[in-house]
N, C-alpha and C positions, 0 to 999 in steps of 0.2 A: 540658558539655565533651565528651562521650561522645559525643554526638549532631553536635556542629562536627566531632570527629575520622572517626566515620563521612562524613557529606555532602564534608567536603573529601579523602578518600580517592577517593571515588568519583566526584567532578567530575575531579578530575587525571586518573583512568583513564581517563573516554570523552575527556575532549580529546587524549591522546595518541591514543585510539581513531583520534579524528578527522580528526589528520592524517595518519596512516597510511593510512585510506581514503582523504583528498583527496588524498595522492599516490600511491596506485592507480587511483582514478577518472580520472587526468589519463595515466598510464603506460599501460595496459591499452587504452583504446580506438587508442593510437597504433602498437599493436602487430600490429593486423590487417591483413591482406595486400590491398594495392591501393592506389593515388593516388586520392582523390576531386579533388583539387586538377582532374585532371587530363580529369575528367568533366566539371566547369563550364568549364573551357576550350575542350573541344571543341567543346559548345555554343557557345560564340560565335566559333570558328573555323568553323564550318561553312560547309564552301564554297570556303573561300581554300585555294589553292594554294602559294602562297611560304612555304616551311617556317622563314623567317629571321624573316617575319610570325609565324608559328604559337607560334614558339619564343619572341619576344616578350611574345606574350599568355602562354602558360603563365608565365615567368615574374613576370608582373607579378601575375597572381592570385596563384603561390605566395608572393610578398612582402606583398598585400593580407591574406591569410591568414597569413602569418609561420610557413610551414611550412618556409620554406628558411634556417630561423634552427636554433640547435643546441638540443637538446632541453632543456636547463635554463634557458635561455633564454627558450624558450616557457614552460616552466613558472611561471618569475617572473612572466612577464607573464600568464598565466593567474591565480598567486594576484592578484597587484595588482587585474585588473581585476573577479576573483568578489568580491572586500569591498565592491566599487560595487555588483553587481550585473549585470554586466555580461559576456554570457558569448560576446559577441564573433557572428558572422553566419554563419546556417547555410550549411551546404555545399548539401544537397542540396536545399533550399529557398532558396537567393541568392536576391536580396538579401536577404530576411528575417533580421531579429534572432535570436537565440535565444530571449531574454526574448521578444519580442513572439508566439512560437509557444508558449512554455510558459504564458504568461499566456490566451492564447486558450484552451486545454486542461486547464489543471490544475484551473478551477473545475468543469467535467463531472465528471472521477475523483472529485473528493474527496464533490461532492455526491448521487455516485452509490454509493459506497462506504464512508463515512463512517456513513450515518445504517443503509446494510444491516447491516454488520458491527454498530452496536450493537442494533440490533435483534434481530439472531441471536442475539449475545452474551446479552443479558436474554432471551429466549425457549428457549433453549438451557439457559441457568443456574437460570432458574423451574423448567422441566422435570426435570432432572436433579434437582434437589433435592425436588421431589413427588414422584419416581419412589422415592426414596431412603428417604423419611421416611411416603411413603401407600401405595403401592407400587400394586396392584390392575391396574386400565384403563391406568392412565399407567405402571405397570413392562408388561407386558404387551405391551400396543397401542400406546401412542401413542407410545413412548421406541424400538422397533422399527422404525418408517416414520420418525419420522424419520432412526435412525442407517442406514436402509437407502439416505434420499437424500442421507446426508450424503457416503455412498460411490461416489456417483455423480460421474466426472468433472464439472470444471467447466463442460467444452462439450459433455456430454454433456448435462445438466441446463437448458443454454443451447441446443441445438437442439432439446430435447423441447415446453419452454415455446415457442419459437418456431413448431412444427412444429401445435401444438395450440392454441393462442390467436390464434396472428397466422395460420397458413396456410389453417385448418379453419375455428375459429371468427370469425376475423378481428376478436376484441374488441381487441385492438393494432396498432401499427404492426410493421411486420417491420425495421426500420433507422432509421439516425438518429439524432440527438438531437432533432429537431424537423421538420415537415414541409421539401420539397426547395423548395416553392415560395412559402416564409415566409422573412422577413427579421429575425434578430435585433431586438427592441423591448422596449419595457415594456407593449407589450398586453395585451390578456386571451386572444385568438387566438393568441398565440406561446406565453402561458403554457400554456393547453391542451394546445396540439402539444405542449409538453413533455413535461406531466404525460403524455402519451398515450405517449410514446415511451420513458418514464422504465420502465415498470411490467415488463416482462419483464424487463431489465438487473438491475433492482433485485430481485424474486424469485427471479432466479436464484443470488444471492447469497446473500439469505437462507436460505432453503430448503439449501444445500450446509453453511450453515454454525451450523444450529441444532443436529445431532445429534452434532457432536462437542464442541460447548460441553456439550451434554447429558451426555453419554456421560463425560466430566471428571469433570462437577459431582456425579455419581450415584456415581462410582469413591471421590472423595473425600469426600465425603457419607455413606456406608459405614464408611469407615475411622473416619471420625473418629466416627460413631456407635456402635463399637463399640471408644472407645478408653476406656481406663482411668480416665480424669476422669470424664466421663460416669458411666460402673455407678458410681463414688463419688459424683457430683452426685446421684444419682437417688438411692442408699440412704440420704443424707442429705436428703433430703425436699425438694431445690429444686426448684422447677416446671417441669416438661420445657417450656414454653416460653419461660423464660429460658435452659435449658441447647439447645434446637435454637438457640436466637441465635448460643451460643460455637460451635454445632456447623457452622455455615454460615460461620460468619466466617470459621474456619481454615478450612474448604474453598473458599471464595474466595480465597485466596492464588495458587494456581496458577491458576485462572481470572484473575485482573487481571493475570498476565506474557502469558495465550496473549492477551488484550484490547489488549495496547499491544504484541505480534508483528503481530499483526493490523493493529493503525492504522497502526504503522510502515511496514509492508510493504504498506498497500491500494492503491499505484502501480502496482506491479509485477502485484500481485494482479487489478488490474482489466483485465489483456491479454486474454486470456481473451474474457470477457466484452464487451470494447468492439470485438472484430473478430467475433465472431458476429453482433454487433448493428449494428456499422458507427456504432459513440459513438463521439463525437467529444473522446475522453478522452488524457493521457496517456499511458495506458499502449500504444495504438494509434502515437502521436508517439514514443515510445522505439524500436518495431518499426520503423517505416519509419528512425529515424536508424539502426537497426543496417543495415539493410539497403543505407542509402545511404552507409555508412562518414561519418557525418555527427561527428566529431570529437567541435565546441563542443557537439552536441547532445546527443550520447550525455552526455559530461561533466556538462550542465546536469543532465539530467535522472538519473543516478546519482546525483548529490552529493543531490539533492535525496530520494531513497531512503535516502542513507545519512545524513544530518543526521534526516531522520525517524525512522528505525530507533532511531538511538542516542537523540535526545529521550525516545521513547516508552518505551528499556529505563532511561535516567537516574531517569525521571520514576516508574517503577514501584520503584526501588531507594530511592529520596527517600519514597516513601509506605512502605512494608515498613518502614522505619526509624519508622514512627507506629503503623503498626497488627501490628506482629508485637510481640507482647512477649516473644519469644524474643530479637528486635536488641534492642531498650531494655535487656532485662538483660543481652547481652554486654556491651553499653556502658557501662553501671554495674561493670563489674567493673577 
C-alpha cells in the first residue's frame, strides 16, 4: 500500500509537470519577434506586382496555417492534432510535414547519442569507483585525463578529434552522416559510410562525458566508504566484498538520476556535436527551426525533450522506490 501511495504521488506530479510544459512549448515559440507566415509568402509572390494579389496570397497561407485564428484557438487545435501525432506543416521547410522532418532526424540523434552517453556513463562509473576503492595509477593518472577532457567544451573536444583524425590523419570522414554521393539503402556500402562517419560524433561524446560520471562515482564512493556501517560491517567480520557491494549500490543512486538527465536531455545535447560534424540529427533540425521561426517545429521538437526529460526523471523516482531502502521504509511507516 506504501509503495501504490508513493508511484501514484508521483505519476500525478509529472502529468501536471506535463502539461504545464505543453502549454509552454506551444506559448513560448509564439512569442518571438517576426511573421514566418509571411516569409513563405514572399516566396511565392516573388515577382508579382498587384499588392491586392499579394495580400491574397499572405492571407490564405496565414489561414492554411491558422495563424490568423485567436491563440486559444490554435492552441486547441494544436492539442487535438499532437494526440494523433500530428504536428501540422513546417514553415520554414513548406510543404514538409513536421513528422515527416522529425522522423527523417530523430533516429541519427538518438543512435548517435544514446548508446555514447551509456558508454560514458559505465566507463565513467567503472572508473570512478576503482579510483575510489584501488586508488594508485587509476586515482593518480587515469581519473585526471579523464576529468581533464571532461572539461573540455563540447565543440572544443569536437573540433580537436576533427582537426586530428579527419584533417591530419584522415582516418574519418570530416561531415555527414554518410558519404554526399550514397543513397540511403540496406547495403553494406551505405552501412560503412556510416560506420565511418558515425566514429568522431560518437567519441566526441564519450570522452566529454566519462570524467564527470568518474569524478561522481569516486566522490560518492568515498563517502560511503567511510561511512559508519561500513567500520561496523568490517569489525563485525563481514567480507569487504559483500560490504563494497552495499558501498557501490548507494553510490549509484545519484549516478542513475545524472544517467536518465542525460537520456532525457541527449536531443538537445547533441546540437553541439551534430553542427561541428554536419549529422544529420535533431538536434541540428531544432537550430534551423529556431532560426526560421518555424512554429510547428520548434513545438514538435521541444515536446519531444520535454516528454523525455520527464519519462527518464519518472522512471528514475519509480526504480529509487525498489532500490533505496531509505523509500521502502518511509513507506512502511
Amino acid at each position: 500500500m506504501g509503495y501504490k501511495k508513493y508511484y501514484t504521488n508521483k505519476i500525478i506530479w509529472y502529468l501536471i509537470t506535463l502539461v504545464i510544459a505543453v502549454v509552454l512549448n506551444f506559448i513560448l515559440p509564439r512569442l518571438m519577434p517576426g511573421d514566418p507566415v509571411s516569409a513563405i509568402a514572399a516566396r511565392a509572390v516573388d515577382g508579382m506586382t498587384d499588392s491586392t494579389a499579394i495580400q491574397a496570397v499572405y492571407e490564405d497561407y496565414a489561414e492554411k496555417f491558422g495563424v490568423n485564428l485567436p491563440m486559444s484557438t490554435q492552441f486547441l487545435i494544436f492539442i487535438k492534432n499532437a494526440l494523433r501525432g500530428d504536428f501540422g506543416v513546417s514553415f520554414s521547410q513548406y510543404p514538409r510535414t513536421v513528422g515527416n522532418i522529425i522522423a527523417s532526424s530523430v533516429w541519427w540523434t538518438v543512435c548517435l547519442q544514446l548508446p555514447a552517453i551509456l558508454l560514458g556513463w559505465i566507463l565513467g562509473n567503472v572508473l570512478g569507483a576503482v579510483s575510489a576503492y584501488k586508488k594508485g595509477i587509476f586515482d593518480k593518472g587515469i581519473l585526471p585525463a579523464f576529468l581533464f577532457m571532461s572539461n573540455v567544451p563540447a565543440f572544443g573536444m569536437a573540433t580537436v578529434l576533427l582537426y586530428i583524425f579527419s584533417l591530419k590523419l584522415g582516418l574519418a570522414p570530416s561531415s555527414g552522416g554518410y558519404g554526399f554521393d550514397l543513397i540511403p539503402s540496406a547495403s553494406i556500402t551505405f552501412f560503412r559510410s556510416v560506420l565511418a562517419h558515425y566514429q568522431l560524433p560518437f567519441w566526441s561524446v564519450v570522452l566529454i562525458t566519462v570524467g564527470g560520471q568518474a569524478i561522481g562515482m569516486r566522490s560518492m564512493s568515498i563517502y560511503e566508504l567511510n561511512a559508519d556501517y561500513v567500520k561496523y560491517s568490517r569489525f563485525m567480520g563481514i567480507k569487504d566484498r559483500k560490504i563494497v557491494g552495499y558501498v557501490f549500490r548507494n553510490a549509484m543512486l545519484p549516478q542513475i538520476t545524472g544517467l536518465a538527465m542525460s537520456i532525457g536531455t541527449m536531443i538537445g545535447g547533441a546540437l553541439v556535436a551534430e553542427i561541428i560534424f554536419s549529422y544529420p540529427g535533431l538536434g541540428t533540425t531544432l537550430l534551423a527551426a529556431v532560426k526560421g521561426r518555424d512554429y510547428p517545429l520548434i513545438s514538435a521538437c521541444t515536446l519531444i525533450i520535454t516528454i523525455m526529460v520527464l519519462l527518464a526523471n519518472l522512471f528514475v523516482e519509480l526504480i529509487y522506490g525498489v532500490i533505496d531502502p531509505r523509500i521502502k521504509a518511509a513507506q512502511q511507516d
